[in-house]
C-alpha positions as CSV (number, residue, x, y, z in Angstrom):
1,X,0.0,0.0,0.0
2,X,1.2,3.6,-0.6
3,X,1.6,6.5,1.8
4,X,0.5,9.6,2.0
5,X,3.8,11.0,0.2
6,X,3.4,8.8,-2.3
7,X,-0.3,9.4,-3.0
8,X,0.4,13.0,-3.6
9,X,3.6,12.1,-5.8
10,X,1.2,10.1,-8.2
11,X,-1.0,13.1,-8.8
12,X,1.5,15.0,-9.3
13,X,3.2,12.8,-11.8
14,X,-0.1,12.0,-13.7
15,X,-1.5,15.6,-13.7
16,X,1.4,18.1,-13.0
17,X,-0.2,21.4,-14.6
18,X,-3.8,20.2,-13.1
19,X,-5.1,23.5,-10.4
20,X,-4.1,21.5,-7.0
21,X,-4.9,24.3,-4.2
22,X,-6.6,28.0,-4.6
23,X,-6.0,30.2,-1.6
24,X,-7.3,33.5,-2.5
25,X,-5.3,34.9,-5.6
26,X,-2.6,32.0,-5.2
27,X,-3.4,28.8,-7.0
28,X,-0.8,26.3,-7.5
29,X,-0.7,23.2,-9.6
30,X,0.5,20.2,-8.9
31,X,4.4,20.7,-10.2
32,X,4.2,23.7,-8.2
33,X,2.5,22.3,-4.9
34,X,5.2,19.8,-4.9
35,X,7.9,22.0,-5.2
36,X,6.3,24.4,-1.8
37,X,6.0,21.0,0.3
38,X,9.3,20.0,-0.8
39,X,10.7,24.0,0.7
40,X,8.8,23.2,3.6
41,X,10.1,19.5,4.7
42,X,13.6,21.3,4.3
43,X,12.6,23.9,6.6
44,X,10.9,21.5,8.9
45,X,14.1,19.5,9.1
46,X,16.3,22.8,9.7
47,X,14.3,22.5,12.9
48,X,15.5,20.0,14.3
49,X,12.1,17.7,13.3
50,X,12.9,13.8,13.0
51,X,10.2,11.4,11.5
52,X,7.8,10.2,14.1
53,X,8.1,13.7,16.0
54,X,4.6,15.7,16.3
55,X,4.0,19.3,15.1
56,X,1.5,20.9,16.1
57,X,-0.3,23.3,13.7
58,X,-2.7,26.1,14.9
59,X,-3.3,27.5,11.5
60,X,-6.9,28.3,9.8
61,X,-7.8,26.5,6.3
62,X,-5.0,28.4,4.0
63,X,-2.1,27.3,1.3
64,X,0.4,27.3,4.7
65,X,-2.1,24.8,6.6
66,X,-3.0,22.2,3.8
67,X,1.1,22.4,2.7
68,X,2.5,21.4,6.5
69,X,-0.5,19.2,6.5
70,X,1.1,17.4,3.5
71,X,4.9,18.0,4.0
72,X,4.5,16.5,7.2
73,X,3.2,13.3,5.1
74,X,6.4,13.1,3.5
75,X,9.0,13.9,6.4
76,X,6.9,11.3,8.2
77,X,5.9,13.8,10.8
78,X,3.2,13.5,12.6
79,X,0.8,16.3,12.4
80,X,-1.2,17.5,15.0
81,X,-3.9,20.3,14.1
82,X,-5.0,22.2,17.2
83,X,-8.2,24.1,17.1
84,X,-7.1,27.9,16.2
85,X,-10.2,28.9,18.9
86,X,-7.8,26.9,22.1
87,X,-7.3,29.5,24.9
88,X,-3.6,29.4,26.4
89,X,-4.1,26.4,29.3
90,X,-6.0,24.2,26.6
91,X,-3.1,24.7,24.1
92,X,-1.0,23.6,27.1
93,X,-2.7,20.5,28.0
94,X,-2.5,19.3,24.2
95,X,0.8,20.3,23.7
96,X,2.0,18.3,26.4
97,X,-0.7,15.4,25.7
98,X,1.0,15.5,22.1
99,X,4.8,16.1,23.8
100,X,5.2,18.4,19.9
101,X,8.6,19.4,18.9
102,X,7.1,22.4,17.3
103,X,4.2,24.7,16.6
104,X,3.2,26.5,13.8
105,X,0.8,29.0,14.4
106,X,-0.7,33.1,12.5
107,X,-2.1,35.8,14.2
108,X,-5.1,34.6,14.9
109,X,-3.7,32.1,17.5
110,X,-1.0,34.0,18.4
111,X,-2.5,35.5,21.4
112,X,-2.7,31.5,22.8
113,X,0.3,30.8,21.9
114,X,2.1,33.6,23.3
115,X,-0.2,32.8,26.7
116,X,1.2,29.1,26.8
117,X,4.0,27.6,28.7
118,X,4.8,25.2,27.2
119,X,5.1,26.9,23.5
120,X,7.2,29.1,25.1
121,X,9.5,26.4,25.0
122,X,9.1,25.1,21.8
123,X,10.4,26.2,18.3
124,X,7.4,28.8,17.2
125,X,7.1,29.4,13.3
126,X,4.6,31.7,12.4
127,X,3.1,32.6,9.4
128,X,2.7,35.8,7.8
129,X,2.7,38.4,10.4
130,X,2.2,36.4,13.8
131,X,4.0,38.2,16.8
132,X,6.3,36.2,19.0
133,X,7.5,33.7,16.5
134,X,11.2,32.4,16.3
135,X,11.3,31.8,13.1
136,X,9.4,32.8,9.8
137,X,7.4,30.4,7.8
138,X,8.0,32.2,4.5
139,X,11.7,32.6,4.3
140,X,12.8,29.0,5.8
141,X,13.7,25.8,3.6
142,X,15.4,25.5,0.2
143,X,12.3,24.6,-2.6
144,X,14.9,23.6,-5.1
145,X,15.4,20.3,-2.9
146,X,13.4,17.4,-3.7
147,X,12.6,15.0,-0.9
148,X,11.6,11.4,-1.6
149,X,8.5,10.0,1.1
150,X,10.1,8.9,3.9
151,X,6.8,7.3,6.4
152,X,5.7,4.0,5.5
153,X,1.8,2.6,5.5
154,X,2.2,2.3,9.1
155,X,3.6,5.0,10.5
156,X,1.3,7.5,12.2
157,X,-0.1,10.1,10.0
158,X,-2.3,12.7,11.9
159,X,-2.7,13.0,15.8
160,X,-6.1,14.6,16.1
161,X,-7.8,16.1,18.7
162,X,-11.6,15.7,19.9
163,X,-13.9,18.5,21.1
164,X,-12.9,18.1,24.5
165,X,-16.9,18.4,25.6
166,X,-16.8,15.6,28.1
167,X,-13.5,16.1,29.8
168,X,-10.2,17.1,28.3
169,X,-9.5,16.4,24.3
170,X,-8.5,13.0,23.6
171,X,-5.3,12.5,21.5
172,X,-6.6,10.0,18.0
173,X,-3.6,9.0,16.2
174,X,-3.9,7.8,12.5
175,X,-1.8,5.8,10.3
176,X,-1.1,6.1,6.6
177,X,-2.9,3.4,5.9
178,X,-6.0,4.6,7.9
179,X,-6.1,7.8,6.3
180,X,-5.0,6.5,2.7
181,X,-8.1,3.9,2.8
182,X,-10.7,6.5,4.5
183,X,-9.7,8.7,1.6
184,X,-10.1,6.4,-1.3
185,X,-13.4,5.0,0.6
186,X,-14.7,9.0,0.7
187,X,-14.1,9.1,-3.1
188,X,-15.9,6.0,-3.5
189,X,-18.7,6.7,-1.5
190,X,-19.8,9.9,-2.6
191,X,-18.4,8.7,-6.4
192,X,-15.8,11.6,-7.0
193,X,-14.5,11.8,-10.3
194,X,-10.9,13.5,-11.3
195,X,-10.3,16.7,-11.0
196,X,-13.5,17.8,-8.6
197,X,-13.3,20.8,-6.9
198,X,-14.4,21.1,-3.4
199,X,-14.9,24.5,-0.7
200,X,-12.6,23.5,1.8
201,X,-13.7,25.0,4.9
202,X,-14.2,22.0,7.0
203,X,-11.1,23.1,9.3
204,X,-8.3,21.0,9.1
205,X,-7.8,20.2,12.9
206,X,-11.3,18.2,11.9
207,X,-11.7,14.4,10.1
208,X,-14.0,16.2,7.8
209,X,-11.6,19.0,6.3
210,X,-8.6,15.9,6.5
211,X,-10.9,13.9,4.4
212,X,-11.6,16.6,2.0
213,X,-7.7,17.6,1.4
214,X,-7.0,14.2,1.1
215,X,-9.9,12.9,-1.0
216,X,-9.1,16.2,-3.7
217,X,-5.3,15.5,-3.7
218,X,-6.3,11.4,-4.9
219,X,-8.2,12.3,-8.0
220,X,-6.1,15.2,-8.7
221,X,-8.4,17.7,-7.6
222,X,-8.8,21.0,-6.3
223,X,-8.8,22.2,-2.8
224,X,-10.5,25.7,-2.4
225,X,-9.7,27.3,0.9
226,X,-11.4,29.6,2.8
227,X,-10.3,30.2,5.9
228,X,-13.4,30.6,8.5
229,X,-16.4,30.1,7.1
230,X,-18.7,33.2,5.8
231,X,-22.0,32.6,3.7
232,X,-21.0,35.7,1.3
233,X,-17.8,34.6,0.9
234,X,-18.3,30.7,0.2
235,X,-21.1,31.5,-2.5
236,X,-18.6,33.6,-3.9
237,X,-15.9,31.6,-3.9
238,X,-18.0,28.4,-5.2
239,X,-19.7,30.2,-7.9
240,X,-16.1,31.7,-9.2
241,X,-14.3,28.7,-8.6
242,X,-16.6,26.3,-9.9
243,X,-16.6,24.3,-6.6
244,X,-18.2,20.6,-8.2
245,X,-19.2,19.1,-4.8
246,X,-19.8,20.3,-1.1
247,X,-19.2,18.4,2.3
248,X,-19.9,20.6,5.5
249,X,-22.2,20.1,8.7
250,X,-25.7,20.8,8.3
251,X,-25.2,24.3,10.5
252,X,-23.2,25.6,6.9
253,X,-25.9,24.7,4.4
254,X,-28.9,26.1,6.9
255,X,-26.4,29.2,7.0
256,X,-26.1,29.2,3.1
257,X,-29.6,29.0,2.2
258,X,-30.5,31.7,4.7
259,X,-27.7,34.0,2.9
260,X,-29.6,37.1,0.7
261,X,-26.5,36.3,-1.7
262,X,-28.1,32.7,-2.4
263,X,-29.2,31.5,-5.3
264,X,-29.4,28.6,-7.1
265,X,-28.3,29.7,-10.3
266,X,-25.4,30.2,-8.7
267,X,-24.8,27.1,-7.8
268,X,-25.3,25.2,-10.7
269,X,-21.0,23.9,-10.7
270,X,-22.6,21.8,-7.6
271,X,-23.8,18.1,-8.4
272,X,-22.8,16.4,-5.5
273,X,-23.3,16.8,-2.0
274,X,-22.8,15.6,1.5
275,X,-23.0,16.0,5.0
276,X,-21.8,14.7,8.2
277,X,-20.9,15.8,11.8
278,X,-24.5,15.8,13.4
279,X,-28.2,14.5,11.8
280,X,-29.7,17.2,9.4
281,X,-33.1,18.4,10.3
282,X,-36.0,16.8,8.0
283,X,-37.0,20.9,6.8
284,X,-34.0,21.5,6.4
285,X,-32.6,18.1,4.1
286,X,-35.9,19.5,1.8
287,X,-34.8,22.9,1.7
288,X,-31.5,22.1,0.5
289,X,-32.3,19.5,-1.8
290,X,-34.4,21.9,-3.4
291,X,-32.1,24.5,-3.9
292,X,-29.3,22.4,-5.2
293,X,-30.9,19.8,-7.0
294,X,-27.8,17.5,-6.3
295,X,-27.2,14.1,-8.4
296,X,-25.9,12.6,-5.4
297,X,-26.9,13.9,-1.8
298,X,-25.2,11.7,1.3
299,X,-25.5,11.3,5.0
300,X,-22.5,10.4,6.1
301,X,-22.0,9.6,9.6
302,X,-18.1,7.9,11.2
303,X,-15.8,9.7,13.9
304,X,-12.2,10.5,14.1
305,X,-11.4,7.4,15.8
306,X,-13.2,5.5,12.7
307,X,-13.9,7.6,9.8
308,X,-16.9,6.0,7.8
309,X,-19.8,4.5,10.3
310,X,-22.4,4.1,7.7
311,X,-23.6,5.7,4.2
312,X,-26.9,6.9,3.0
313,X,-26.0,8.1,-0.3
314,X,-29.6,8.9,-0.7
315,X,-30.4,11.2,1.9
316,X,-33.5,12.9,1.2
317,X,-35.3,9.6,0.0
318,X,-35.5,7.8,3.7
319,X,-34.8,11.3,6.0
320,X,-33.0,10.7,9.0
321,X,-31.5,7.7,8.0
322,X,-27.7,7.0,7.8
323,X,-28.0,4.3,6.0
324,X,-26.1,1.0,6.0
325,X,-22.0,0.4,6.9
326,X,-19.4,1.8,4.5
327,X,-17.2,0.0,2.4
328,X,-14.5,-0.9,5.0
329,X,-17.2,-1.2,8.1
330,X,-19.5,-3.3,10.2
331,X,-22.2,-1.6,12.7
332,X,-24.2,-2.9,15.4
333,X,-26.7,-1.4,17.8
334,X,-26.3,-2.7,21.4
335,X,-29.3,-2.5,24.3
336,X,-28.3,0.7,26.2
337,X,-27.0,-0.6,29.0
338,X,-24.8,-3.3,27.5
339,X,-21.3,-4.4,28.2
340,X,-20.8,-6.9,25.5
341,X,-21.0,-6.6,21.6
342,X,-22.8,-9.3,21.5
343,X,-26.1,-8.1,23.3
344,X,-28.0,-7.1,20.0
345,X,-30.8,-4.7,20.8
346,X,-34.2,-5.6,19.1
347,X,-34.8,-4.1,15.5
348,X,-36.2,-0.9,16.1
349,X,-34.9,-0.6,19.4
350,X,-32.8,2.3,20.4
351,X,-29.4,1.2,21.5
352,X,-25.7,2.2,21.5
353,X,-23.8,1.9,18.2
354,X,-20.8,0.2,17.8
355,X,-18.3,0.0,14.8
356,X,-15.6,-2.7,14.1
357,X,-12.5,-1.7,14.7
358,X,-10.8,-4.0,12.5
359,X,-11.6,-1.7,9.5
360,X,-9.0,-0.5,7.3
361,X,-10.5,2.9,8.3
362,X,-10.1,2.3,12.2
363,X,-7.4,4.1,15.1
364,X,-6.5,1.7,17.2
365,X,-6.9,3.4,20.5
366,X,-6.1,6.8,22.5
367,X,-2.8,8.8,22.8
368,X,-1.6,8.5,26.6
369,X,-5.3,8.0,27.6
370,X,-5.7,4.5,28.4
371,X,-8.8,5.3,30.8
372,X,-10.3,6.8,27.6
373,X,-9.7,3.4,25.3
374,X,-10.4,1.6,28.3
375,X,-14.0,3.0,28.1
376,X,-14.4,3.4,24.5
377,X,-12.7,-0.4,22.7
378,X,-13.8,-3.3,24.0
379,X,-13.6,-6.7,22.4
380,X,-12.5,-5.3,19.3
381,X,-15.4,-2.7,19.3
382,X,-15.5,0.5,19.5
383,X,-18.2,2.0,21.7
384,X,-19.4,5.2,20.3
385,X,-21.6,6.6,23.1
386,X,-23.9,6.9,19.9
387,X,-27.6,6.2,20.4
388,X,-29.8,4.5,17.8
389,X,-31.7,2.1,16.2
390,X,-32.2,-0.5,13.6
391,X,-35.0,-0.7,10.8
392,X,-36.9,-3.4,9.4
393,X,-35.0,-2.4,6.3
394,X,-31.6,-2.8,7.5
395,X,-30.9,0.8,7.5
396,X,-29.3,2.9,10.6
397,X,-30.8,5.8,12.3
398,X,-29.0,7.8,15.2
399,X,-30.9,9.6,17.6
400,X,-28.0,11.3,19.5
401,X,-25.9,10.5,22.4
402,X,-26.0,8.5,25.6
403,X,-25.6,11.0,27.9
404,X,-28.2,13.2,26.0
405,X,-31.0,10.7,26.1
406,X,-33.6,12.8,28.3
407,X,-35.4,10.4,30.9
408,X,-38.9,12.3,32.1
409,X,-40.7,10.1,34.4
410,X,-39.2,7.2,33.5
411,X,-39.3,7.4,30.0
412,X,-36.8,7.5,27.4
413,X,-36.8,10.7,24.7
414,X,-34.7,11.3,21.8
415,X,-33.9,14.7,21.7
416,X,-33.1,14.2,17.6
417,X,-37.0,12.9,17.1
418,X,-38.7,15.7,18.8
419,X,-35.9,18.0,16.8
420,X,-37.0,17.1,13.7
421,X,-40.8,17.2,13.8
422,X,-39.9,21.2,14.8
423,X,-37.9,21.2,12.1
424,X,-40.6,20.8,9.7
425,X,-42.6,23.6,11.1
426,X,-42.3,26.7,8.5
427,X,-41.5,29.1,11.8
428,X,-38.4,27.4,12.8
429,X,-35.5,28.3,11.4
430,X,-33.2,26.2,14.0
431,X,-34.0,24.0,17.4
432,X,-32.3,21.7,19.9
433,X,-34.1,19.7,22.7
434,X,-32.4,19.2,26.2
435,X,-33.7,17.9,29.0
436,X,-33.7,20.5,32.1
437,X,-34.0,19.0,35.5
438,X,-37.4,18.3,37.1
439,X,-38.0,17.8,40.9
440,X,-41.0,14.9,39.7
441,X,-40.1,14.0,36.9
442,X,-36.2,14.0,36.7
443,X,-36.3,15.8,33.4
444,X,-38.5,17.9,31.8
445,X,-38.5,17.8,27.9
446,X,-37.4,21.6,27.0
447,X,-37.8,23.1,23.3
448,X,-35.4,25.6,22.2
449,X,-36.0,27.4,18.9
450,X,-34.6,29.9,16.6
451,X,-37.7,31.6,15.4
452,X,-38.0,32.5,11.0
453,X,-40.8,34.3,11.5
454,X,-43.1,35.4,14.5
455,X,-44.7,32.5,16.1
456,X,-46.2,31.2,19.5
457,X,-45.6,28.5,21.9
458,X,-49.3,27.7,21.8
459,X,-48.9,27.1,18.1
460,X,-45.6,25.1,18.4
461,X,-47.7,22.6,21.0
462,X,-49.9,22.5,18.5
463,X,-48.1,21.3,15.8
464,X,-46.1,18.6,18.1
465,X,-49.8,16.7,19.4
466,X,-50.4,16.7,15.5
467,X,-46.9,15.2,14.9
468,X,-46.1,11.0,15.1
469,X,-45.0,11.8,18.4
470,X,-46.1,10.3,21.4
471,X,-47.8,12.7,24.1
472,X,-44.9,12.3,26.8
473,X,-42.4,13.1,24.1
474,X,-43.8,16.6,23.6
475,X,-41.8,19.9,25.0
476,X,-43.1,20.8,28.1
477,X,-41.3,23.9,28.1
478,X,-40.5,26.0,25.4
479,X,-37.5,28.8,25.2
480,X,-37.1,31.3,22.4
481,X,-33.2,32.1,21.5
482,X,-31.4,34.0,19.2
483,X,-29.1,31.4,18.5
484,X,-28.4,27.6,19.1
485,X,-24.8,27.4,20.7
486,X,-22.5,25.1,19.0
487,X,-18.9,23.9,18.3
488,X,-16.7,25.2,15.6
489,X,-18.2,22.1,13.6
490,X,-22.0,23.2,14.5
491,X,-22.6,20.4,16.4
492,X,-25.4,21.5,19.2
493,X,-23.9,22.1,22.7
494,X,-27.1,21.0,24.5
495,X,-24.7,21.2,27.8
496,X,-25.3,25.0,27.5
497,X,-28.9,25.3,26.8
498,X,-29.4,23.0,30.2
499,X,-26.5,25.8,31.8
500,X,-28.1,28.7,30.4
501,X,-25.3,29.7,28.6
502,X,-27.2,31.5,25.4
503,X,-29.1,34.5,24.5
504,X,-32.7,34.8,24.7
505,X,-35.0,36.0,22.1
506,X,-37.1,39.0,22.5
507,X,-40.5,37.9,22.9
């Protein structure tokens, strides 16, 4: 099996002059790509970097991110993209976690950076005009040097870090050969042709915006960045670009469509899409398949500790669904309270999900966290704190997390079911459902909505007791806001709407 280095060497071989990268007015080919990676492994190594050492990178998606990203491939570095957002003691912990030999970091981190102990210690290369850096990003390495791969399938890769939302971030470290076969699987599964172009704004410290690089740089694409997304600027930039297919969380279509700049004439380059990182609202799946008209519209749903989970490549034709196992998986749905892989919950039955973890796709457990993988692998699955269920059809459905499962009088509720019923209701442009504590009942099912237009709680019941849902499913309580908090990858942080950590609407 090739590496990474190698994978990007055969694109550039069989398509040198092919558009690899477009970062603003820069655009590179392939010929040229190589030759700034090559400049860059020479200035890594002037560094004092060794193969199997860990950089860390706290860059946003530009040419300087998606070029260590690769020259790191070919030193046999291990990159490890930090979250550009980390305040000073969180870039600490993963620093350490990590124990980098470097960091790479701009401006916009460089207030973190400069905050952090243990970076203070480290060689600090910033890029373009970050303060406190010790050496320059533009001006190091030698580009005329050519530099053969030197990782093999399986060295590590990518250390990445998770959201951190239950405890501190946990360390995922990737082989080559993990990332070379989720790659190849992404094409495959959302049948990419050569030479698409793709928005790459999934950030790069995420498995989504990895997958993307990677998937573009196979077929001899082209990766367009854009460094923190902005509606205005992404319709721009696919409409000038020609972007052929889209991958983002659900929060960046709902923010596209709601854009005055939207149209769909303007994105007519667009025929395939995708989705992943959190469910995607039944109102809103319509809205978006209406606008876009996509010949291929998936629900993808994996982790970073096992890329592809499952597959719905036709999303909008069984909504909710996420479909059946990828091409290098096997899923299962456990009863809730199981210890063993082997206790099958009932079809239909809502359950933990659990993924092989002998796929080609697979981690194989946590950096320095054994209590983590402890938790997490057992028997040879991993346990994804997932909650779901089973059709009659064969076909997956997730309803959300264990520890967001809302018990009222001792009943279970889905948050995702009661979300999506809301969802269809013209009035709501966004919703999530938490459970708030109850003296009685222990939880009390509580609604809160993102308003499109003027609308009622009365009418909102209303809607809900016409709904499939059953009457002890039903909000109880109902909370207007002017936003839904959520991560840098829009997934719903349901822990503060139950602190009370967000803004109200004005009612």
């Amino acid at each position: 099996m090739f590496d990474l280095g190698r994978s990007f060497l055969a694109s550039a071989e069989r398509s040198p002059q092919a558009i690899a990268i477009i970062d603003g007015c820069q655009r590179l080919n392939y010929s040229e790509w190589h030759a700034e990676i090559c400049r860059v492994v020479d200035g890594l190594m002037a560094q004092g970097l060794h193969k199997g050492d860990r950089l860390a990178i706290v860059l946003q998606n530009r040419l300087a991110m998606a070029t260590v990203h690769w020259a790191c491939q070919f030193a046999g570095i291990v990159v490890t993209p930090l979250n550009w957002r980390l305040k000073a003691e969180e870039l600490d912990y993963c620093l350490m976690n990590a124990e980098a030999r470097a960091i790479i970091f701009e401006e916009v981190s460089a207030a973190a950076v400069a905050g952090s102990d243990v970076a203070a210690r480290l060689p600090r290369i910033g890029v373009g005009a970050a303060s406190g850096a010790t050496f320059q990003y533009e001006t190091f390495g030698n580009a005329r040097r050519q530099y053969s791969p030197r990782a093999a399938p399986d060295d590590f890769s990518l250390l990445l870090y998770t959201s951190g939302t239950t405890g501190p971030p946990k360390g995922v470290p990737r082989r080559h050969r993990a990332e070379r076969a989720a790659a190849l699987a992404h094409i495959a599964q959302n049948l990419y042709g050569f030479g698409e172009r793709t928005l790459g704004v999934m950030p790069l410290y995420h498995t989504m915006g990895v997958r993307s690089l990677l998937a573009m740089t196979l077929i001899d694409g082209a990766f367009i960045c854009l460094p923190r997304f902005e509606a205005a600027e992404a319709i721009r930039l696919i409409e000038r670009e020609q972007a052929t297919n889209l991958y983002l969380v659900p929060t960046l279509y709902h923010d596209l469509l709601g854009h005055a700049d939207f149209t769909p004439e303007k994105m007519r380059s667009v025929s395939k899409l995708a989705f992943a990182g959190a469910p995607m609202a039944e109102g809103l799946l319509r809205r978006v398949e209406a606008a876009f008209q996509p010949e291929l519209f998936v629900n993808h749903y994996g982790s970073s500790e096992v890329y592809t989970f499952t597959i719905n490549q036709h999303a909008t034709q069984k909504p909710g669904s996420a479909g059946r196992a990828g091409l290098n998986q096997r899923v299962r749905v456990i009863r809730l309270a199981a210890e063993s892989p082997e206790e099958l919950a009932e079809i239909g039955e809502e359950g933990q999900i659990i993924a092989d973890l002998s796929s080609d796709e697979a981690f194989e457990g946590y950096w320095r966290r054994p209590d983590a993988g402890a938790r997490a692998l057992r028997e040879g699955w991993y346990f994804t704190g997932d909650t779901g269920f089973i059709d009659r059809d064969g076909d997956l459905f997730v309803t959300g997390r264990v520890d967001d499962m809302i018990i009222t009088g001792g009943e279970n509720v889905s948050p995702a079911e009661v979300e999506n019923v809301l969802s269809l209701h013209p009035a709501v442009a966004e919703c999530a459902v938490a459970g708030l504590p109850h003296e009685r009942l222990g939880h009390r099912v509580t609604a809160f909505v993102k308003r499109a237009v003027e609308i009622d709680t009365a009418s909102l019941d209303t809607w809900c007791r016409a709904s499939s849902l059953a009457d002890y499913k039903r909000p109880r309580d109902w909370v207007f806001v002017a936003e839904i908090p959520k991560s840098p990858v829009g997934k719903v942080l349901r822990r503060k709407l139950i602190a009370g950590e967000f803004e109200r609407d004005a009612e």
